[in-house]
MIDO-724852 format. One record per residue: residue in one letter; x, y, z of N, C-alpha, C in turn. Coordinates in steps of 0.05 Angstrom, whole numbers, padded with zeros to 5 digits, always signed. Example, Ala and Ser with C-alpha at 12.3 -4.5 7.8 and 13.67 -1.06 7.14 Angstrom:
BEGIN
A+00264-00114+00156+00246-00090+00156+00264-00066+00156
S+00257-00045+00142+00273-00021+00143+00258+00001+00157
***
This chain:
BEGIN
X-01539+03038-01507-01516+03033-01524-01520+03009-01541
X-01499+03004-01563-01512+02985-01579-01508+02957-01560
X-01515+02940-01570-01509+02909-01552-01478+02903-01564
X-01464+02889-01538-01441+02879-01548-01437+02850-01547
X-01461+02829-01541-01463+02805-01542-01455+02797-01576
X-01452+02809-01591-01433+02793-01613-01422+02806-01624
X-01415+02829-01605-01395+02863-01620-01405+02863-01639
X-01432+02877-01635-01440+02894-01654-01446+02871-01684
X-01451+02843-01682-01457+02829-01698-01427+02824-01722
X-01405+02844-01727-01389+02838-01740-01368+02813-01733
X-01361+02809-01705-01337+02785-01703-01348+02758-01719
X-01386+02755-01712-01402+02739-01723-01403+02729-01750
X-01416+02751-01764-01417+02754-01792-01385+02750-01808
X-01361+02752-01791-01337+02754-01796-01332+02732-01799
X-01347+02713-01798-01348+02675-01806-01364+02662-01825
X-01373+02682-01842-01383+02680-01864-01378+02703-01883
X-01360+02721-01876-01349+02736-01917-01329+02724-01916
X-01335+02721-01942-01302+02699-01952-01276+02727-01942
X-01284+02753-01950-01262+02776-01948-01253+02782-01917
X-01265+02769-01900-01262+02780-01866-01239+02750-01853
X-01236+02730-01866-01224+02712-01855-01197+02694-01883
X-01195+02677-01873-01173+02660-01888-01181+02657-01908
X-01171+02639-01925-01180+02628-01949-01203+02605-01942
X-01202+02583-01926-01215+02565-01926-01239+02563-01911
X-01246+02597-01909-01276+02589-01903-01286+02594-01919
X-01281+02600-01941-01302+02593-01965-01315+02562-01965
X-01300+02544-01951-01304+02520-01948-01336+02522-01935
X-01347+02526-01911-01361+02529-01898-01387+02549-01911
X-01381+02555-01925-01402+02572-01943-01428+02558-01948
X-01427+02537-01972-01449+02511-01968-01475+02508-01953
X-01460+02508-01919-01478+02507-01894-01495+02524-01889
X-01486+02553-01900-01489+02570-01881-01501+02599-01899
X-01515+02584-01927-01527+02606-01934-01550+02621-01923
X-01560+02613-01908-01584+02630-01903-01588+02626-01873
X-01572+02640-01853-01574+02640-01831-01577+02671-01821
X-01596+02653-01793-01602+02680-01780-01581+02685-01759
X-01569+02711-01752-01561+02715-01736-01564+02740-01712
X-01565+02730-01691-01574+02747-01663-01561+02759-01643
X-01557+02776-01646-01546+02795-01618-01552+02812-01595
X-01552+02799-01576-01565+02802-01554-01554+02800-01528
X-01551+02827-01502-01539+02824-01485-01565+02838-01465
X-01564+02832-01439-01577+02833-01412-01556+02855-01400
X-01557+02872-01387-01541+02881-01368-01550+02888-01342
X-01537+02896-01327-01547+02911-01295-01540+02947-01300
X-01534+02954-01314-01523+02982-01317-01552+02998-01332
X-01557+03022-01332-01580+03033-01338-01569+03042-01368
X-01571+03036-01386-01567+03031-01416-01590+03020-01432
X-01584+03029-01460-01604+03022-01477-01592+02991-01482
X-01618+02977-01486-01613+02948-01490-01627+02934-01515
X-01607+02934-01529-01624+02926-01563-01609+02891-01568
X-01640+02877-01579-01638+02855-01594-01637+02866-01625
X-01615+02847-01634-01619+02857-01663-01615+02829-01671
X-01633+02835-01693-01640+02800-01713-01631+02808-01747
X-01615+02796-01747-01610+02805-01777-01606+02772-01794
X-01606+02773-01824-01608+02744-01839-01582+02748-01849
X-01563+02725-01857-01542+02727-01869-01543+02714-01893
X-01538+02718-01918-01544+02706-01940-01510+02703-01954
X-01506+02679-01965-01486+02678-01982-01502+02669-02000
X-01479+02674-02034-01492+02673-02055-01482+02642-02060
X-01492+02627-02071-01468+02585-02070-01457+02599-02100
X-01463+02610-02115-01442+02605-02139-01419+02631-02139
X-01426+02656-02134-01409+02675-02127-01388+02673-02095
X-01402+02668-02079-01396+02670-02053-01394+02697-02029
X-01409+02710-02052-01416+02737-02038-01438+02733-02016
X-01431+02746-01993-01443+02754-01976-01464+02780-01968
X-01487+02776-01951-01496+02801-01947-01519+02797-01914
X-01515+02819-01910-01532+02806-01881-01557+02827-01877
X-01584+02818-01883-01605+02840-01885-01625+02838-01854
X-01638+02867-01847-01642+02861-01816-01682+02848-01821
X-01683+02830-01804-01704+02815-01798-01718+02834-01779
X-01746+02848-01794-01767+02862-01790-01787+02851-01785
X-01810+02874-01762-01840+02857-01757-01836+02834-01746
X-01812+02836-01730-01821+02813-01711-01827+02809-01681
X-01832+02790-01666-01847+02802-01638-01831+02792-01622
X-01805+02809-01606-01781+02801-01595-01799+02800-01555
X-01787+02791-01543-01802+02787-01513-01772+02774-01497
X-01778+02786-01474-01742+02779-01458-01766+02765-01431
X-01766+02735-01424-01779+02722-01404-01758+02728-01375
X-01766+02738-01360-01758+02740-01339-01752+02731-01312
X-01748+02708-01293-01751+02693-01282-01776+02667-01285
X-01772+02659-01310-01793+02643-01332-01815+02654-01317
X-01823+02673-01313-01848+02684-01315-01857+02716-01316
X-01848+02736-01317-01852+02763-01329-01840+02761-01353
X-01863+02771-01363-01856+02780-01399-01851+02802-01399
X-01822+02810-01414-01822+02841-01420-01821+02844-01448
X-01833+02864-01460-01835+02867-01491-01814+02889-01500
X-01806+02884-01525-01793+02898-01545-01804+02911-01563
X-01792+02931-01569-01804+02950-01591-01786+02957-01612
X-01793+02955-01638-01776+02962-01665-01759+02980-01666
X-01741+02995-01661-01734+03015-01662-01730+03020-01703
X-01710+03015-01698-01709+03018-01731-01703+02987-01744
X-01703+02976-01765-01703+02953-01779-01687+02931-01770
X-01700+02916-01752-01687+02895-01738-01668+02900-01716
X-01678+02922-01701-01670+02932-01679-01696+02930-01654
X-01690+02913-01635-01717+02912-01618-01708+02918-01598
X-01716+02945-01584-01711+02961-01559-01723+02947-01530
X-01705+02944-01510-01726+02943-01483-01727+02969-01472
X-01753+02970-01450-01761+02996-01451-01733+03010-01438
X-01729+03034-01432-01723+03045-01427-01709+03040-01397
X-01727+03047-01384-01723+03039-01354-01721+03008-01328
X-01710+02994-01363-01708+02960-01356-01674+02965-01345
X-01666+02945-01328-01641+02934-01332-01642+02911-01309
X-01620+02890-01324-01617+02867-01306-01620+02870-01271
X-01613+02850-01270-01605+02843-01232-01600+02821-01228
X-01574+02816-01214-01551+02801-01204-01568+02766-01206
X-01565+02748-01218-01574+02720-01201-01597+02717-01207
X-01615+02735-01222-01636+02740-01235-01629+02726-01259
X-01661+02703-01268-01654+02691-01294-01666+02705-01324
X-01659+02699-01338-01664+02714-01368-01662+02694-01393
X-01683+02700-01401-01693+02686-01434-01694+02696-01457
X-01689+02686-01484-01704+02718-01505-01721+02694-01521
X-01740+02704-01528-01761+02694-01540-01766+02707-01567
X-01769+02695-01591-01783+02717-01608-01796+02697-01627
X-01814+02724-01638-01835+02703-01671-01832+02728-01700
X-01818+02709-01715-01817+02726-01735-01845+02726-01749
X-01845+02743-01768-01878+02749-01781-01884+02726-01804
X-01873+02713-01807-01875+02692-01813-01887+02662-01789
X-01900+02670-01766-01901+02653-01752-01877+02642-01738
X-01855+02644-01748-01830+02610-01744-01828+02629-01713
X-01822+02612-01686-01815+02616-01657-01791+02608-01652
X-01775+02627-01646-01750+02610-01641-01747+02621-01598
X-01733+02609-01589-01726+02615-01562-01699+02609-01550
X-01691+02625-01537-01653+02619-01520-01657+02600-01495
X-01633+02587-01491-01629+02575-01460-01632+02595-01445
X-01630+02596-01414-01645+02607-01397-01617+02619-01378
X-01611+02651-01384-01578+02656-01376-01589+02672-01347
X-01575+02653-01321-01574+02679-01296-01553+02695-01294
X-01555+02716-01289-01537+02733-01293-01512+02728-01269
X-01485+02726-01273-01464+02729-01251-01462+02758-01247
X-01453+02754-01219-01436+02785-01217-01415+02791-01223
X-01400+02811-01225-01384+02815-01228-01364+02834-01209
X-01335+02827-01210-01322+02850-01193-01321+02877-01208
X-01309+02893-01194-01302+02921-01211-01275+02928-01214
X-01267+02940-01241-01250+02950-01249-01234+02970-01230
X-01208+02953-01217-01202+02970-01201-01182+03004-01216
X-01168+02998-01234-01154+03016-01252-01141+03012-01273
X-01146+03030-01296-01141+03034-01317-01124+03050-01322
X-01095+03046-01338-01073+03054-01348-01072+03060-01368
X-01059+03075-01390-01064+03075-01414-01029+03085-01429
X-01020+03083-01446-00991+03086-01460-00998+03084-01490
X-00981+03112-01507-00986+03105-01527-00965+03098-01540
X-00972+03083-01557-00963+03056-01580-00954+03063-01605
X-00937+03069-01617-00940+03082-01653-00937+03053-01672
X-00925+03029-01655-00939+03000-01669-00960+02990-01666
X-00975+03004-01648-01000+02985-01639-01013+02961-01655
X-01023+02972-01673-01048+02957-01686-01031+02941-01707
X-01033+02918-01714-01023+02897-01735-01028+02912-01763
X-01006+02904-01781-01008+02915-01806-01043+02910-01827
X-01057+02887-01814-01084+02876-01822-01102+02899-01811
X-01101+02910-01782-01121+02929-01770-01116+02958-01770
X-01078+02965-01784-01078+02989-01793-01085+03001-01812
X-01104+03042-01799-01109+03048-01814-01111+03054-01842
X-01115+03052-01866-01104+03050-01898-01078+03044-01896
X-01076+03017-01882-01054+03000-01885-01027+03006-01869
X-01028+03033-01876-01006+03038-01853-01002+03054-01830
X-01034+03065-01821-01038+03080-01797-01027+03065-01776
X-01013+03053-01754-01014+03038-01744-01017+03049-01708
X-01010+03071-01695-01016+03087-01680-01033+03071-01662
X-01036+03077-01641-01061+03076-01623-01052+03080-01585
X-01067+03083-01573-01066+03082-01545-01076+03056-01527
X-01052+03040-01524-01061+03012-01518-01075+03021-01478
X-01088+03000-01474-01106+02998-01449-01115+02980-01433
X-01099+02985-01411-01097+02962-01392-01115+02968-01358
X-01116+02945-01359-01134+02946-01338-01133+02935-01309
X-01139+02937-01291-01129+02929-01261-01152+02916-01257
X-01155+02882-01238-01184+02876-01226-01171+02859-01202
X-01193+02853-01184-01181+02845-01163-01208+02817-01164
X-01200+02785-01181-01220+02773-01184-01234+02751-01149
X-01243+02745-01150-01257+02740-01117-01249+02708-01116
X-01245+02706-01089-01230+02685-01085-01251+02668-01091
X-01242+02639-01090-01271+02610-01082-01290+02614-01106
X-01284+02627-01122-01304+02627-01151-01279+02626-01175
X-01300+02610-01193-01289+02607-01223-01304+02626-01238
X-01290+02638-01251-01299+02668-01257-01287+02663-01291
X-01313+02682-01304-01302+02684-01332-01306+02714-01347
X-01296+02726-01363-01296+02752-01363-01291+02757-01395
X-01298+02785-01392-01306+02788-01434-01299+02818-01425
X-01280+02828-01445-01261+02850-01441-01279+02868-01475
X-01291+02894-01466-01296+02904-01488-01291+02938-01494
X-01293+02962-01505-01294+02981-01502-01313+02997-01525
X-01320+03019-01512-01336+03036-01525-01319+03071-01532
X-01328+03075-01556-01299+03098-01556-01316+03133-01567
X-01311+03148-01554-01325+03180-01561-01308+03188-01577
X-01315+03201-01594-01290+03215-01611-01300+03245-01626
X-01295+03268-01615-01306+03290-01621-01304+03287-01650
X-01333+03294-01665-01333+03296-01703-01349+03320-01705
X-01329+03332-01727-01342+03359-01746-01353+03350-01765
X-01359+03338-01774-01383+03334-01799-01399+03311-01787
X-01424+03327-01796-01447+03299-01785-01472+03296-01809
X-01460+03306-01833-01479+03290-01860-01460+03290-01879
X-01465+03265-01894-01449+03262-01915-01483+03266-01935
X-01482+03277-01962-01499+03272-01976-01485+03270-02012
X-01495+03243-02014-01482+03240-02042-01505+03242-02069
X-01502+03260-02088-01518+03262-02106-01536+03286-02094
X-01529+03302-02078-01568+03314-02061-01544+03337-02042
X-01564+03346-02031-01550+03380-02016-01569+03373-01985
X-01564+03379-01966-01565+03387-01950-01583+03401-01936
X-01606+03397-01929-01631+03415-01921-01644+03418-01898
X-01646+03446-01892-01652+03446-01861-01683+03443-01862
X-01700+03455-01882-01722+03451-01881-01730+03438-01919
X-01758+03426-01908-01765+03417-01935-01760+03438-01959
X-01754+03418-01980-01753+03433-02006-01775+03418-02020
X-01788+03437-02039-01807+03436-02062-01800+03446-02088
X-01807+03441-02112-01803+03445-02136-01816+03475-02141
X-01802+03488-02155-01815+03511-02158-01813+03517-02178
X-01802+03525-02208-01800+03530-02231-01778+03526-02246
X-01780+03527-02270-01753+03517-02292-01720+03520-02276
X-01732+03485-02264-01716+03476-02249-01697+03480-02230
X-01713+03508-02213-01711+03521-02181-01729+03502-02162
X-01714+03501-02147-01729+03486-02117-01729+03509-02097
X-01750+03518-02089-01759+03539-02064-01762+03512-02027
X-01748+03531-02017-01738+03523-01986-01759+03534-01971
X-01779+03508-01958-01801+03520-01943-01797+03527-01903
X-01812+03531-01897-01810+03535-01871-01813+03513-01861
X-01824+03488-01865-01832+03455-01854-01794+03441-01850
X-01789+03439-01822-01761+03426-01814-01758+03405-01834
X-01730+03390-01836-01732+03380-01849-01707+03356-01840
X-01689+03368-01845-01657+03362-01837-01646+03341-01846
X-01647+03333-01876-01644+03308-01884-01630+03320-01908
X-01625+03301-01937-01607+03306-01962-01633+03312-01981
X-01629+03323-02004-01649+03332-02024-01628+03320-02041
X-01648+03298-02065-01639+03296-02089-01655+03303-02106
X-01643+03323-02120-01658+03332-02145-01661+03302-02174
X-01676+03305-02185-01679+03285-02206-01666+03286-02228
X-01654+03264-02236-01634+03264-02264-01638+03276-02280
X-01672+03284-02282-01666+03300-02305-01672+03324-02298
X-01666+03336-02285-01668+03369-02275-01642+03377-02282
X-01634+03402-02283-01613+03420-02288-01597+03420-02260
X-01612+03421-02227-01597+03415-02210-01586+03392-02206
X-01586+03365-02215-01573+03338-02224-01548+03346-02231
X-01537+03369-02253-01523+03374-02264-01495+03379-02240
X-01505+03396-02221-01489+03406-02199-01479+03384-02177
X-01498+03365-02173-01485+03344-02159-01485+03310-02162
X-01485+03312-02186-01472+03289-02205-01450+03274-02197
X-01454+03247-02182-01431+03231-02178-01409+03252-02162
X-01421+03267-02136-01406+03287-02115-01421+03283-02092
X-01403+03283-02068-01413+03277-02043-01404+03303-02033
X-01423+03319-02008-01428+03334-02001-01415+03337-01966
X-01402+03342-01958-01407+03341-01929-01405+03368-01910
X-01427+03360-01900-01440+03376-01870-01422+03380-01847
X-01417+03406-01841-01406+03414-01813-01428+03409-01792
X-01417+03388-01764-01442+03390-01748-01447+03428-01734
X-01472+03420-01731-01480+03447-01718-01479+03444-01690
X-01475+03432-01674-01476+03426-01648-01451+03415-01635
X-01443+03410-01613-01411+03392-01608-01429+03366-01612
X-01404+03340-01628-01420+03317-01630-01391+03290-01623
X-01408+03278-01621-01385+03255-01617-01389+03228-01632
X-01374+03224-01640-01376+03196-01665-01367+03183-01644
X-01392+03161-01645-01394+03133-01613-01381+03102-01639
X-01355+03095-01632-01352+03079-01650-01340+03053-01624
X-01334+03029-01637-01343+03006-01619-01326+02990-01621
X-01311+02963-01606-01290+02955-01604-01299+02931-01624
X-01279+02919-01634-01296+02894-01659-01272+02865-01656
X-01262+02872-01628-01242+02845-01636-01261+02825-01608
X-01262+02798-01600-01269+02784-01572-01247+02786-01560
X-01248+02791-01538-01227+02796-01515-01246+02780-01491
X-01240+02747-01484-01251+02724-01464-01224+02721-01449
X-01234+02713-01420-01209+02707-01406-01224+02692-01388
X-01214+02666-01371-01219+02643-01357-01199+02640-01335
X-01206+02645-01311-01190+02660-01286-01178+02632-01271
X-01171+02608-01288-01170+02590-01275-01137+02593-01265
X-01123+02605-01283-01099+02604-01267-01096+02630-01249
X-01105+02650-01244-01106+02673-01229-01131+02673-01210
X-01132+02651-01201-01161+02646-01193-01157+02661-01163
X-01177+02684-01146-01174+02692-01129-01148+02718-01133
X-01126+02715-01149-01115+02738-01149-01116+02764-01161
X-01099+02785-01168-01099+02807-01182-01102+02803-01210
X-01114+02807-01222-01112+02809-01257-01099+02833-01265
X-01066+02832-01269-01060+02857-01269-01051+02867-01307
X-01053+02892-01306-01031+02905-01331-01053+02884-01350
X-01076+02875-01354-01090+02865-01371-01093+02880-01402
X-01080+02888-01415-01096+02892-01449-01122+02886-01460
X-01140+02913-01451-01156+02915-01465-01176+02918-01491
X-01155+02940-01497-01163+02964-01513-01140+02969-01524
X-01145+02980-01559-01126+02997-01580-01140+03015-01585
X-01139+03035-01572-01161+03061-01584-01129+03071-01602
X-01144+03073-01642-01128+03086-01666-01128+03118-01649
X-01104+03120-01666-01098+03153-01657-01107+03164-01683
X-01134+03168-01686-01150+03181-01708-01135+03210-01716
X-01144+03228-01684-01135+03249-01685-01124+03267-01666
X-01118+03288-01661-01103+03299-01649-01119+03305-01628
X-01148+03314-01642-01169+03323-01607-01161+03302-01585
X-01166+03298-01567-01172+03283-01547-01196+03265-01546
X-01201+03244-01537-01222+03222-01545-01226+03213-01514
X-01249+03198-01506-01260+03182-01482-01267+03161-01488
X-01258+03136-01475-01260+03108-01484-01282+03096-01451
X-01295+03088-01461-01311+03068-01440-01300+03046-01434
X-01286+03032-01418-01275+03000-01419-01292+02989-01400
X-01308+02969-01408-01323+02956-01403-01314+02922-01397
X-01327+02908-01366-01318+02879-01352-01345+02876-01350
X-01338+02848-01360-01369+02835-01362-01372+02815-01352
X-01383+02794-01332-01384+02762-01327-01397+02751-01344
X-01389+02728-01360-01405+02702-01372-01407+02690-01353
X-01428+02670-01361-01432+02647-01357-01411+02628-01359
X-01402+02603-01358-01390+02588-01372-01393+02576-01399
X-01421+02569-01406-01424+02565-01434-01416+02590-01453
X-01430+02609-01441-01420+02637-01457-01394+02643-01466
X-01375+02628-01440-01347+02634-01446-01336+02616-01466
X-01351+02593-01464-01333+02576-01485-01342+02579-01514
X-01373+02595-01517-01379+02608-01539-01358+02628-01547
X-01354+02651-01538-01340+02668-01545-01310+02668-01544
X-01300+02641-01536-01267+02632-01533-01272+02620-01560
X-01291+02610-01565-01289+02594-01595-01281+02612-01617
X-01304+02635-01628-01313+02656-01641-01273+02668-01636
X-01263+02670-01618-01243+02684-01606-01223+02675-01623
X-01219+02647-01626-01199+02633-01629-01199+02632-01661
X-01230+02629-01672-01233+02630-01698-01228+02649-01716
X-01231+02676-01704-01228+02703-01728-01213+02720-01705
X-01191+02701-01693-01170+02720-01682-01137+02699-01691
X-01140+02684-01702-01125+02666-01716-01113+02672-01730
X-01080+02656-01738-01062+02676-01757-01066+02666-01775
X-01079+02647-01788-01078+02638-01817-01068+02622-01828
X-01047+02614-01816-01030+02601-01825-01036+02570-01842
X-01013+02549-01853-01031+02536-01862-01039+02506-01846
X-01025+02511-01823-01030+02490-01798-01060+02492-01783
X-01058+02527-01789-01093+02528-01777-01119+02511-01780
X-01137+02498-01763-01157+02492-01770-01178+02515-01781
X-01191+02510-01804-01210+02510-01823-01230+02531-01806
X-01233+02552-01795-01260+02552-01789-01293+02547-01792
X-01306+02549-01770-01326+02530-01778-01345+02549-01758
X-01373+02555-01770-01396+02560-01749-01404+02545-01729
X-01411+02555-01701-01414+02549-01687-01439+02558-01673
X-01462+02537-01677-01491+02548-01659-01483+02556-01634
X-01504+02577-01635-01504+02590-01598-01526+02577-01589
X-01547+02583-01568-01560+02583-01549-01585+02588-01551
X-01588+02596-01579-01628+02600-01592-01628+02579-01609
X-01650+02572-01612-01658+02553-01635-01695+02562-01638
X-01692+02538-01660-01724+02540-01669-01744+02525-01658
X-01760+02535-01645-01780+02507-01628-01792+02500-01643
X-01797+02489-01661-01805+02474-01696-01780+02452-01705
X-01766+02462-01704-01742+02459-01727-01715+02460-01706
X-01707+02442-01690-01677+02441-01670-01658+02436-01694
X-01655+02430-01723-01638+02426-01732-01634+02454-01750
X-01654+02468-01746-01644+02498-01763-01612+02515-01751
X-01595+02524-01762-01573+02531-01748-01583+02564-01748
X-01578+02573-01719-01577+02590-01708-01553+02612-01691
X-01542+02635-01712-01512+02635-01701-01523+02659-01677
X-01507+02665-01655-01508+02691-01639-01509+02669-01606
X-01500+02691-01585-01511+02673-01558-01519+02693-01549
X-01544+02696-01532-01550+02720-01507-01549+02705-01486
X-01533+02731-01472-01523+02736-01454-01543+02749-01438
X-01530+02751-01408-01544+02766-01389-01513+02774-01369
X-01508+02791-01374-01479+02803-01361-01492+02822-01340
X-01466+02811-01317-01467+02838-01293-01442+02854-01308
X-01436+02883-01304-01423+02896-01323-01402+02914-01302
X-01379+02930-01305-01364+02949-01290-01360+02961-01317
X-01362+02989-01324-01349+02997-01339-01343+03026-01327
X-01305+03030-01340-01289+03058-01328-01297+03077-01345
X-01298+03097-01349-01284+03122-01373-01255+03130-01368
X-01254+03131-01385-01221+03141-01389-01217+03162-01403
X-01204+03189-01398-01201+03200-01409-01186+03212-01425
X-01176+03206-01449-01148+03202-01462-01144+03229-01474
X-01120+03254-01473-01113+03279-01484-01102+03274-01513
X-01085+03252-01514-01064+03245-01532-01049+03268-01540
X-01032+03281-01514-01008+03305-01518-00995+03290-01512
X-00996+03256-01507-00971+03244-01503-00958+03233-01537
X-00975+03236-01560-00977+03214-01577-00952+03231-01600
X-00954+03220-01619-00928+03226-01649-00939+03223-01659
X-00925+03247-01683-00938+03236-01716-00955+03245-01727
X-00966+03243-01753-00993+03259-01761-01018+03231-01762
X-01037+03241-01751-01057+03224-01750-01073+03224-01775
X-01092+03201-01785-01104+03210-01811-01124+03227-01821
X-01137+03231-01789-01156+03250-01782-01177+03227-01784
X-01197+03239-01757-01227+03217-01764-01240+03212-01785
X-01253+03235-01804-01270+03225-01822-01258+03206-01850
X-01225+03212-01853-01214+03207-01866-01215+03170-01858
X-01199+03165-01835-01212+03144-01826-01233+03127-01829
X-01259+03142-01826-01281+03121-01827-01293+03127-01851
X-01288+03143-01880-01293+03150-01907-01268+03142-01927
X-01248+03137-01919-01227+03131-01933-01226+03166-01955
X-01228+03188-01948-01223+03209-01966-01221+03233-01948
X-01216+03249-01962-01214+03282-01945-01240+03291-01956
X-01255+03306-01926-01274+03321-01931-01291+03334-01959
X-01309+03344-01971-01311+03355-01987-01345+03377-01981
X-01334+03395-01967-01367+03419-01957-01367+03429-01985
X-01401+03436-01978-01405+03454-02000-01404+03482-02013
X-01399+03489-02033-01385+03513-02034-01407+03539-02027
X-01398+03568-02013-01429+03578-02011-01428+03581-02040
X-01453+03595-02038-01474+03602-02071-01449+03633-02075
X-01463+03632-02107-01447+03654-02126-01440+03678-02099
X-01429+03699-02095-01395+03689-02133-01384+03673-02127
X-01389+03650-02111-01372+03624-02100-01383+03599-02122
X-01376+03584-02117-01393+03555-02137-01410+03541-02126
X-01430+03557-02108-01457+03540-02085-01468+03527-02113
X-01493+03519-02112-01518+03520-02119-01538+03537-02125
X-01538+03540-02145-01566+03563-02155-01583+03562-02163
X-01598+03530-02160-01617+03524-02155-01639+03525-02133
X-01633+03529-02116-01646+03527-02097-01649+03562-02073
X-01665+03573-02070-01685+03588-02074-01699+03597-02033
X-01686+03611-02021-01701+03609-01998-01681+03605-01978
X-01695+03598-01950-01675+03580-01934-01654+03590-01912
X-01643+03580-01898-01622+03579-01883-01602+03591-01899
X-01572+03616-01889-01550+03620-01908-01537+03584-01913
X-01530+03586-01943-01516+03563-01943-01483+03563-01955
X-01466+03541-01948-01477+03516-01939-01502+03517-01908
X-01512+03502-01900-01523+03498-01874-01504+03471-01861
X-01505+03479-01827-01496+03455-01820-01519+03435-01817
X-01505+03411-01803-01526+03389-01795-01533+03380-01769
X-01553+03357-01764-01558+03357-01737-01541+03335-01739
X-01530+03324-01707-01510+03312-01696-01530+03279-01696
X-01524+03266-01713-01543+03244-01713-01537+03222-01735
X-01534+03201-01735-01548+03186-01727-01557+03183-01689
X-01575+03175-01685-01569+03177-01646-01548+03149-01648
X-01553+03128-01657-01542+03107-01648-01514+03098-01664
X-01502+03132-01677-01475+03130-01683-01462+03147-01670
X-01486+03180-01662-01473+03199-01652-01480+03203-01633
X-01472+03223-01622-01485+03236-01594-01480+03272-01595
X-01496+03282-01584-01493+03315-01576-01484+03315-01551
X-01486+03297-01534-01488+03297-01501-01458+03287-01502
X-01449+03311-01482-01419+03293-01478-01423+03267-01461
X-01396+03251-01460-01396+03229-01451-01393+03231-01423
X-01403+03210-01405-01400+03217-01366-01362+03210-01373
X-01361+03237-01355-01320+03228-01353-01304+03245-01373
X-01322+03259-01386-01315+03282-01410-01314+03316-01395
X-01289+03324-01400-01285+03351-01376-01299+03369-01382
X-01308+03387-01370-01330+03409-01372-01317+03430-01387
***
């Protein structure tokens, strides 16, 4: 799954676009043009475990932001300061541990890396706590849920709020990071803008026909501006019915830290976890996931918490970046934003019907495209494409993919 040591890198990056926070962190801009930022979590659960390194750039005279992923570089997780385990690229600033890695309890953990540029940077040295387990999960749905700022096109506001039961252990100071992971059955799994849809390669074939070969393919075809098929999908986006059942894996983006000093040893009860949006009418499966920090960890992510979970107001302090736990072994004064973690983990499934819920929902894709669908039409006497020559009947559907947005495989906790 993706890493949630800085949700998914957005709460992060959410302290440098001028558009994700107050007015006055444009203030903080100055500092903070060209930083790297890191996300990175350890677990004990058998999951995929990705470092991702990405650069954040603001512009000093515009103040535009942009954050590009840091490639070719040689990521390594030190293991009780002495097993090296290596990482591998997955896709552009994504560095995979193998497969069949996962933490262990009290066990210490490092992340090491060298960008291709030589520069070494390295983390403080996190042992992992344990953690208790999620004793039960409740769920009620909400038609105010989400704040007028996190409702859908402003006024979706819907959702199934999610609470959680734990029973924290006596004689320990315990700190905890509240997150979720959310399944959401999706019928379209390609959008293609400018280009069509292809199950197998396409080739040029004559006054400006493209012939559909037998070589797989499963990606978008753009014909060239100046071809006659240009003409047909000119400034038009295309979308793909999946061919398979698929699930759009989408990810919780607010910090949710809690510090057990006043419930210390007792029940953590009726806790708020989770706003899973009431997209749509299908039924959805939410993962809620309990995590242990560290203590530094916690007061990292109580910071980050406090900072881009803030009302704005004009009493608020200013936010301000806050180094984590890597730096540069060259250069200690280079600022370095992200902390890794090494979490013991509990996570529930839940399985939500929503025959309890009201209302019309906006529907998923509408949701995460801001528009209504648009498939392609079949070929004559309909308004397909008559360019293209061969092939699959069309439209064709698509494969269920991205992997690390979608899935084919239902979720564990998803009914047969």
């Amino acid at each position: 799954m993706r890493s949630l040591a800085l949700l998914g890198l957005g709460c992060l990056t959410a302290l440098l676009l001028p558009f994700a926070c107050v007015d006055p962190l444009a203030q903080t801009l100055a500092d903070t043009v060209d930083v790297l930022v890191v996300d990175g979590t350890i677990t004990n659960v058998a999951e995929p475990m990705v470092i991702r390194l990405n650069r954040s750039h603001a512009d000093r005279l515009t103040g535009r932001s942009g954050t590009l992923p840091v490639t070719k570089a040689t990521v390594e997780v030190i293991l009780d300061s002495s097993e090296v385990i290596s990482c591998h690229e997955t896709i552009n600033g994504s560095y995979q541990l193998p497969n069949d890695f996962k933490g262990q309890i009290n066990h210490a953990y490092q992340l090491r890396f060298t960008l291709s540029d030589g520069t070494r940077y390295i983390s403080t040295q996190q042992v992992m706590p344990s953690v208790p387990p999620i004793s039960r999960v409740t769920v009620q749905f909400n038609p105010t849920s989400l704040s007028p700022i996190e409702a859908i096109d402003g006024h979706y506001r819907a959702a199934h709020d999610v609470y959680l039961d734990t029973q924290d252990p006596v004689n320990e100071h315990n700190y905890y990071r509240w997150s979720w992971m959310l399944y959401e059955p999706q019928e379209y799994c390609r959008t293609c803008y400018q280009g069509i849809y292809a199950v197998n390669e396409v080739l040029p074939f004559n006054n400006g026909v493209f012939q559909s070969t037998n070589k797989p393919f499963e990606d978008c075809v753009y014909p060239p501006a100046s071809s006659q098929a240009y003409l047909y999908v000119q400034g038009t986006s295309f979308d793909y019915f999946c061919r398979t059942q698929c699930w759009e894996i989408l990810y919780s983006h607010t910090i949710n830290v809690f510090d057990d000093k006043f419930t210390n040893g007792g029940l953590i009860s009726r806790q708020l976890v989770a706003q899973v949006p009431f997209y749509q009418h299908s039924p959805c499966l939410v993962d809620i996931r309990q995590e242990a920090l560290t203590k530094t960890a916690y007061e990292y992510f109580n910071f980050f918490q406090q900072q881009t979970q803030s009302t704005g107001g004009l009493t608020d302090t200013p936010p301000t970046v806050m180094i984590g736990n890597i730096r540069n072994e060259a250069d200690p004064k280079e600022k370095v934003i992200g902390y890794f973690t090494a979490s013991a983990v509990s996570i529930k499934p839940y399985y939500i019907d929503r025959k309890d819920t009201d209302g019309i929902p906006p529907t998923l894709f509408y949701a995460l495209n801001g528009r209504i669908p648009n498939p392609e039409s079949p070929p004559p006497p309909s308004n397909g494409p008559t360019f293209l020559v061969g092939g699959p009947v069309r439209p064709p559907t698509a494969v269920c993919g991205p992997i690390d947005q979608r899935t084919p495989i239902a979720p564990i906790g998803w009914p047969n």
